[in-house]
C-alpha positions in Angstrom: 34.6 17.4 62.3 33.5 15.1 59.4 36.3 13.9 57.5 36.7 15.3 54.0 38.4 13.0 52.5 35.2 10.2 52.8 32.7 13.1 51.9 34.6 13.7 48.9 35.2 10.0 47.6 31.0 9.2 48.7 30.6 12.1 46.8 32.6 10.9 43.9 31.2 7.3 43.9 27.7 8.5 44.7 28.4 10.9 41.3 29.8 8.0 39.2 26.5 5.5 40.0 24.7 8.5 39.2 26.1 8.7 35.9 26.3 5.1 34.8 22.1 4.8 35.8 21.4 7.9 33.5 23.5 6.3 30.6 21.3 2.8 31.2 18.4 4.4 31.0 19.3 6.4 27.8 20.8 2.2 26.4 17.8 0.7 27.7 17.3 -2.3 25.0 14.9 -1.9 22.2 13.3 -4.7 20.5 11.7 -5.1 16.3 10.2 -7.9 15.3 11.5 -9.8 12.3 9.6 -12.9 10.6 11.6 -15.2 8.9 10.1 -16.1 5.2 11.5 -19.4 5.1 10.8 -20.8 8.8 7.4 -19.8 9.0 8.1 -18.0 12.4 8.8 -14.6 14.0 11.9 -13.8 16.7 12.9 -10.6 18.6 16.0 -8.7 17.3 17.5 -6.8 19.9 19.8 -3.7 19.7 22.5 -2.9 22.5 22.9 -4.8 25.9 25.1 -2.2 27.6 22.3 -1.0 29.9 22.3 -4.1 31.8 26.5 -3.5 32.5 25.5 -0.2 33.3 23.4 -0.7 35.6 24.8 -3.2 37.4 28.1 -0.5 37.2 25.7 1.7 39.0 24.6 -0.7 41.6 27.7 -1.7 42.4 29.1 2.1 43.4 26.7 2.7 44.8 26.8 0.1 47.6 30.6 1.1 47.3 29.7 4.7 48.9 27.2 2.9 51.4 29.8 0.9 52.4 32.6 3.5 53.0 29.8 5.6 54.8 28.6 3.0 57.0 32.3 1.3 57.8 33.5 5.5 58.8 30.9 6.2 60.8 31.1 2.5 62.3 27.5 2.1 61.2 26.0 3.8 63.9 26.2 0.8 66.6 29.8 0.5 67.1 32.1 3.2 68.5 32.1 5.8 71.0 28.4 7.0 72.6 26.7 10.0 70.9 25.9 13.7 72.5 22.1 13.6 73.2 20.8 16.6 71.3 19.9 17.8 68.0 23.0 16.1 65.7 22.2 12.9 67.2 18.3 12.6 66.4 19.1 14.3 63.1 21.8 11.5 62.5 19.1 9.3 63.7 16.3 9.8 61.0 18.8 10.6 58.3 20.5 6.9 59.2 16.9 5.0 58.6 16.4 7.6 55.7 19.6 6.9 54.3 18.9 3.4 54.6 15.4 3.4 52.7 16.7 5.8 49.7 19.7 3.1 49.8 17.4 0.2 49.2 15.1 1.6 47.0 17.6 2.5 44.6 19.4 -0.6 44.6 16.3 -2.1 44.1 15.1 -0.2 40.9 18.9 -1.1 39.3 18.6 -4.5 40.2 15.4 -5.0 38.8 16.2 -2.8 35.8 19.0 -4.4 35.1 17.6 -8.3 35.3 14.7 -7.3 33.1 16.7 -5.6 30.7 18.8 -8.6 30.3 15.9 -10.6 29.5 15.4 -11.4 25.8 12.4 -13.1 24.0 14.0 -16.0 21.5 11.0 -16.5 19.7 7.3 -17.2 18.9 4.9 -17.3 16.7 4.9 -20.3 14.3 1.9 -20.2 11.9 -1.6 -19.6 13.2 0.1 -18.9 17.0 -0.1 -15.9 19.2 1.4 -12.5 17.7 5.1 -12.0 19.2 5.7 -9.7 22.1 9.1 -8.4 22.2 9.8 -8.3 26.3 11.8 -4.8 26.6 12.2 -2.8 30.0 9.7 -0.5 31.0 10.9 3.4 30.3 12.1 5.1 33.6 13.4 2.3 36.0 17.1 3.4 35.8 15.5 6.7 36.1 14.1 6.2 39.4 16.9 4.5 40.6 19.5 7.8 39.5 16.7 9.6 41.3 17.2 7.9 44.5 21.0 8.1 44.0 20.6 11.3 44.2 18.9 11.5 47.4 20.9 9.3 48.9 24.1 11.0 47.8 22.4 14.0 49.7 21.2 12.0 52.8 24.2 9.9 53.5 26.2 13.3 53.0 23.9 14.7 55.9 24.4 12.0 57.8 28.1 11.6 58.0 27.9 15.3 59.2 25.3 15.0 61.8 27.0 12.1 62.9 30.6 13.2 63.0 29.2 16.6 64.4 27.4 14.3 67.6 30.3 12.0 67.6 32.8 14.8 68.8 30.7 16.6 71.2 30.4 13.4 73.4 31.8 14.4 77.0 32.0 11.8 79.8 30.1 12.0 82.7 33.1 13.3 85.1 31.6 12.9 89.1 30.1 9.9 90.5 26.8 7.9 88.8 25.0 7.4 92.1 23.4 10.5 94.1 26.0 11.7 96.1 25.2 12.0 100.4 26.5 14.7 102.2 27.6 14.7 105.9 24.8 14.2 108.3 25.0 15.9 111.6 
């Protein structure tokens, strides 16, 4: 049987990377411009940098709980053979699935998270371009609490499937060649 103690602290991790993505996305930085009278030029003022510390909050529990699911279940290469049958394929193509939610998520925080961080100084002196305040797109922490999410669910799945195939395992008991009989 699957241990409860990791399904609970995946769960618990998976939860807290959850949270921290929602929060960046609701801190994501916001820009106005201001023009300075007495310079002749205009700069980006930005608000609040927590998203980017948020995010990167999220990332990192987040490969926390991938960690502790991959090193318990010995990340499916290592460790005793599986029982052929349904657990096994199922702990099969929730593995890879696992794996692609896993990246994709990490991913969108990453990349959320270095483009948040980003800040315009300034531009515009007199007769330039008008200033563009660079700010993160709306809804890339979102995506990436969305694929927390499935991961939390997936990687839960798997640890089950896995366990479940893990423990049914029996060894082959007689002999591996084709046994002969007595000829008379």
């Amino acid at each position: 049987m699957a241990s409860k103690l990791v399904l609970i602290s995946v769960f618990i991790l998976d939860i807290i990377a959850f949270g921290l993505a929602i929060g960046a996305e609701q801190r994501r930085s916001t820009a106005t411009i201001y023009k300075d009278n007495q310079q002749d030029y205009d700069y980006c003022i930005y608000d609040s940098d927590i998203a980017t510390g948020l995010g990167v909050g999220a990332l990192l529990f987040l490969l926390a709980s991938q960690a502790l699911i991959m090193v318990s279940s010995q990340c499916f290469c290592c460790g005793k053979p599986l029982s052929p049958g349904g657990s096994r394929a199922w702990a099969v193509i929730l593995f890879i699935t696992c794996w692609l939610f896993f990246l994709i998520a990490e991913i969108c925080l990453l990349a959320g998270s270095v483009r948040n961080a980003y800040h315009t100084k300034y531009r515009g002196i007199i007769g330039g371009d008008t200033l563009s305040c660079a700010t993160l797109r709306k809804g890339v922490f979102g995506a990436g609490a969305a694929f927390i999410f499935f991961t939390a669910i997936v990687s839960e799945f798997y640890y089950v499937c896995y366990s479940k195939a893990r423990e049914s395992f029996q060894q082959y008991g007689r002999e591996p060649a084709v046994g002969m009989g007595t000829y008379k």
